[in-house]
C-alpha positions as CSV (number, residue, x, y, z in Angstrom):
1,X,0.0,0.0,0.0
2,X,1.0,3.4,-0.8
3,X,2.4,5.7,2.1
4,X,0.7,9.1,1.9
5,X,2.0,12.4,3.8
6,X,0.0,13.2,7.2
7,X,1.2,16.5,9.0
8,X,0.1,15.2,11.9
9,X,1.8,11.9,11.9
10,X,4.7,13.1,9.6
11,X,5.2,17.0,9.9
12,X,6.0,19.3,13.4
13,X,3.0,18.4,14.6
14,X,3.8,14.9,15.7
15,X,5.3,16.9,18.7
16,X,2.1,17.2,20.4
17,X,3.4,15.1,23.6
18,X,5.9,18.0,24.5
19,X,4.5,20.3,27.3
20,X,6.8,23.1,25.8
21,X,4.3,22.1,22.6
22,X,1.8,22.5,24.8
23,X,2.3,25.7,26.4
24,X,3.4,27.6,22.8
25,X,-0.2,25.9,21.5
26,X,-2.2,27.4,24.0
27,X,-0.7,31.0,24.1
28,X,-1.0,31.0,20.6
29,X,-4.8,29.8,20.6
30,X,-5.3,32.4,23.4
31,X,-4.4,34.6,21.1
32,X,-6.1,34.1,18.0
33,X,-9.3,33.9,20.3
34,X,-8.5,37.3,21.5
35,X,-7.7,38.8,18.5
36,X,-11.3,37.5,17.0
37,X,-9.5,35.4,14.1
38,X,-7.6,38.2,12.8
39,X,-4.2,37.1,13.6
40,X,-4.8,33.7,11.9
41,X,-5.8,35.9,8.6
42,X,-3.0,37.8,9.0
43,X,-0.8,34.7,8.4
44,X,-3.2,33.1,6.2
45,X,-2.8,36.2,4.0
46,X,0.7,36.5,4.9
47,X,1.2,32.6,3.6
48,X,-0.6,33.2,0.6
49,X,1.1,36.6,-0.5
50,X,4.3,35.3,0.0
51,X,3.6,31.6,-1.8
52,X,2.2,33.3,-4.7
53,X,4.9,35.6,-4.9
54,X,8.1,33.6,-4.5
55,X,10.4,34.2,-7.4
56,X,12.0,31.3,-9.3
57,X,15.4,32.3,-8.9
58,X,17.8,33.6,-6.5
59,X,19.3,37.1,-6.4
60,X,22.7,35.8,-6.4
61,X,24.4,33.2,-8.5
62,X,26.4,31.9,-6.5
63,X,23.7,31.6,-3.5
64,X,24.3,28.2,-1.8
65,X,21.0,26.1,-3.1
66,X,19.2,24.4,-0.4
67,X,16.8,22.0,-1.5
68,X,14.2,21.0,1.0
69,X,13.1,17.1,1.2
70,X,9.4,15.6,0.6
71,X,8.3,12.0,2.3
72,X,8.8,9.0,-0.5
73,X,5.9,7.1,-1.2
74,X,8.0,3.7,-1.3
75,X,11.1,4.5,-2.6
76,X,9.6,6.9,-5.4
77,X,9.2,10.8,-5.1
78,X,5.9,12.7,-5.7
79,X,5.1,15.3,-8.1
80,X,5.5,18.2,-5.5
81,X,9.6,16.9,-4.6
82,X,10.0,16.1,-8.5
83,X,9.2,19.7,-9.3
84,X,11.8,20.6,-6.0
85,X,14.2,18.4,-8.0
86,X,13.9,20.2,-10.9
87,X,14.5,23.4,-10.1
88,X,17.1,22.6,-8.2
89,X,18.8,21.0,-11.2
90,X,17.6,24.2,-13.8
91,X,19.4,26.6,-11.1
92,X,22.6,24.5,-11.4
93,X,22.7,24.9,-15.3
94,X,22.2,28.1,-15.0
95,X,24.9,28.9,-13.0
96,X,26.7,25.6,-11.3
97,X,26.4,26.1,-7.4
98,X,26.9,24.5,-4.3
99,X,23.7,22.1,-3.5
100,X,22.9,20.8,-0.1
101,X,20.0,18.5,0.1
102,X,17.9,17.4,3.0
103,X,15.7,14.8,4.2
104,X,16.3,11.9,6.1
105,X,14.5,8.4,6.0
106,X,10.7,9.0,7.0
107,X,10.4,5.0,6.4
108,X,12.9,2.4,5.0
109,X,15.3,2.5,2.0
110,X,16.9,5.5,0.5
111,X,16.9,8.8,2.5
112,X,14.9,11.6,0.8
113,X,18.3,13.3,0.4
114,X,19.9,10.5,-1.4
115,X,16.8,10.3,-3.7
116,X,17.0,13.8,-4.9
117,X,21.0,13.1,-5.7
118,X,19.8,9.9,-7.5
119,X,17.3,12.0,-10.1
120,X,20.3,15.0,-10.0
121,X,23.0,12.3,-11.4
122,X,20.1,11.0,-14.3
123,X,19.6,14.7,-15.2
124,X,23.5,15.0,-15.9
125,X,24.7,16.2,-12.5
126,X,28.3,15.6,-12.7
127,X,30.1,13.7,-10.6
128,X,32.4,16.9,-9.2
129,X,29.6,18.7,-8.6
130,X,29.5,20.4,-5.2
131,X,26.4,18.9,-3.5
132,X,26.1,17.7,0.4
133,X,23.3,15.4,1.6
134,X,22.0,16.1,5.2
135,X,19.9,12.9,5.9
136,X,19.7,12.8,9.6
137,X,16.4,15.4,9.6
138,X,12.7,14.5,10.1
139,X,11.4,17.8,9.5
140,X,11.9,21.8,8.2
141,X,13.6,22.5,11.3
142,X,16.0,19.6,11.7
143,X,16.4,20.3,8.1
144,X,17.7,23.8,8.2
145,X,19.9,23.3,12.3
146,X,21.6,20.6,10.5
147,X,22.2,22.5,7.0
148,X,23.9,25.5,9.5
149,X,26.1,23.0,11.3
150,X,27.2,21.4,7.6
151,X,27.6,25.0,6.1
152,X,29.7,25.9,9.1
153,X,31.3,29.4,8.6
154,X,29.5,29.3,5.0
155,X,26.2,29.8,7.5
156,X,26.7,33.9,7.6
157,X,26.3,34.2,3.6
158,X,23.0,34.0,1.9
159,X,21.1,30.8,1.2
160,X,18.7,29.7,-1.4
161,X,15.4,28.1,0.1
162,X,14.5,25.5,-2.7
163,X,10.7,24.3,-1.9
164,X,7.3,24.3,-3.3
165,X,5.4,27.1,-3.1
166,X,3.1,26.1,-0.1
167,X,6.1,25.4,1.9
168,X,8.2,28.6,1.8
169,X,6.5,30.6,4.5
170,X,7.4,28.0,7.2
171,X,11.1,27.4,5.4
172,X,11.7,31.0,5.3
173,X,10.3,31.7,9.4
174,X,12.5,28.7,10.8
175,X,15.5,30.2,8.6
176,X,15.1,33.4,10.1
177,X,14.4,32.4,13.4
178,X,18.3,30.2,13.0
179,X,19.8,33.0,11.9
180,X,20.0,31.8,8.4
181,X,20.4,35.0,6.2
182,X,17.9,33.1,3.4
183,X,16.1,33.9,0.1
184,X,13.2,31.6,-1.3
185,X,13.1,29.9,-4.7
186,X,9.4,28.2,-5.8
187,X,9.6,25.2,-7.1
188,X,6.1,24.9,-9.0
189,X,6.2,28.4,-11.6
190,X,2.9,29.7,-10.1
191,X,0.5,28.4,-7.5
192,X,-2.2,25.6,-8.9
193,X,-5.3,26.2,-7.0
194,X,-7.7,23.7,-5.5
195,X,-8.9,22.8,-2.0
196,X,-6.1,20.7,-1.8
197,X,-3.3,23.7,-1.3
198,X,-5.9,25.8,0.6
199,X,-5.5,22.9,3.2
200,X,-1.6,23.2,3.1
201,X,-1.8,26.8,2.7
202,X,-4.3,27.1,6.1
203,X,-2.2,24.3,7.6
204,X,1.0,26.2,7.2
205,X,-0.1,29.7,8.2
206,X,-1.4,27.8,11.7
207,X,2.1,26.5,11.9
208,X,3.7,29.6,11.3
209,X,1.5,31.4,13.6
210,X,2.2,28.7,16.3
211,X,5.8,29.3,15.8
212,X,6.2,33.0,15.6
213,X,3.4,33.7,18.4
214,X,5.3,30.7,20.9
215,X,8.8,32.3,19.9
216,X,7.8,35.8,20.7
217,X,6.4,34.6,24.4
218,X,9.2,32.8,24.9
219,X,11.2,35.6,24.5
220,X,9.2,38.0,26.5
221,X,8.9,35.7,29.8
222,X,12.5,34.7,29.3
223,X,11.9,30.6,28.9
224,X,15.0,29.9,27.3
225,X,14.7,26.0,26.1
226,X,11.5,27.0,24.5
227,X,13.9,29.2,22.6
228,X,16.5,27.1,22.2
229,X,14.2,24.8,20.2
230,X,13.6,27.4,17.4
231,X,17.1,29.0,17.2
């Protein structure tokens, strides 16, 4: 049977046993209550505005690419990472880059970092290419501490977010919130509307919201480990 995505069994919120979870989850519902709705809008809009927008290319040439993993159904990658793939690959013959790609094993066989080198090598990647595979990540913010400890001193100069469009906002905040100077690349030339990427689009601007919200009262009631999990 074929493995399908769940954000809840798959994505950051499979951290719900965690009372720092917990505690960010409720100050952060307190607060869209008390706002009437209007903060969750605000990153709705926020989500959409900067999804829709996202150019397909990064400022700089020589911009270290980072391409951001997707869960393999089996072994085989879906039509969202395929499109990460390739514009990965179209930025490279553009202008030949560093590459660092991430994604762990979210079930058996090949990591979904390894994968995306595997499609790379059958597009004509050459073999001295400069490209890194972090594979020890479960999710966006494993991905990007463990792309800052394998970029080292490289960290401090800008980054290319590689991603589909959907999941930029939340690549781009946990960047940020690292202290990843970052730009974002789309994967996908223009959002494809239906009420399947309203979900992910309403499912990321919660996560977002959760983040930036729980960060910020971190921060103001000095709770430093709730901190330390987001920078």
């Amino acid at each position: 049977m074929t493995s399908t995505y769940s954000p809840f069994r798959d994505g950051p919120w499979r951290h719900l046993g965690d009372r720092d979870v917990w505690h960010s989850l409720g100050v952060s519902a307190a607060a869209v209550l008390l706002s009437g709705g209007l903060l969750w809008l605000y990153f709705f809009l926020r989500t959409v505005i900067l999804a829709s927008r996202a150019p397909l290319r990064p400022p700089d040439e020589d911009t270290t690419v980072l391409l951001f993993g997707k869960r393999l159904a089996g072994e085989r990658i879906d039509a969202d990472y395929a499109a990460r793939i390739e514009r990965a690959w179209a930025l490279y013959r553009e202008h030949p880059r560093a590459l660092l790609l991430l994604g762990g094993r979210t079930g058996a066989g090949l990591s979904e970092a390894a994968a995306a080198l595997h499609c790379l090598r059958e597009c004509g990647l050459p073999a001295d290419a400069d490209v890194r595979c972090e594979d020890a990540s479960t999710d966006t913010l494993e991905n990007l501490r463990n792309a800052r400890e394998l970029l080292g001193e490289a960290s401090t100069a800008r980054v290319a977010l590689v991603s589909s469009r959907y999941h930029l906002p939340r690549c781009l905040l946990l960047a940020e919130s690292l202290g990843l100077r970052a730009d974002v690349v789309a994967a996908e030339p223009r959002l494809r509307w239906n009420a399947g990427l309203l979900v992910r689009l309403a499912l990321e601007a919660s996560y977002c919201l959760w983040l930036d919200v729980g960060r910020r009262w971190a921060r103001l009631i000095g709770h430093s480990r709730m901190v330390g999990r987001v920078t």
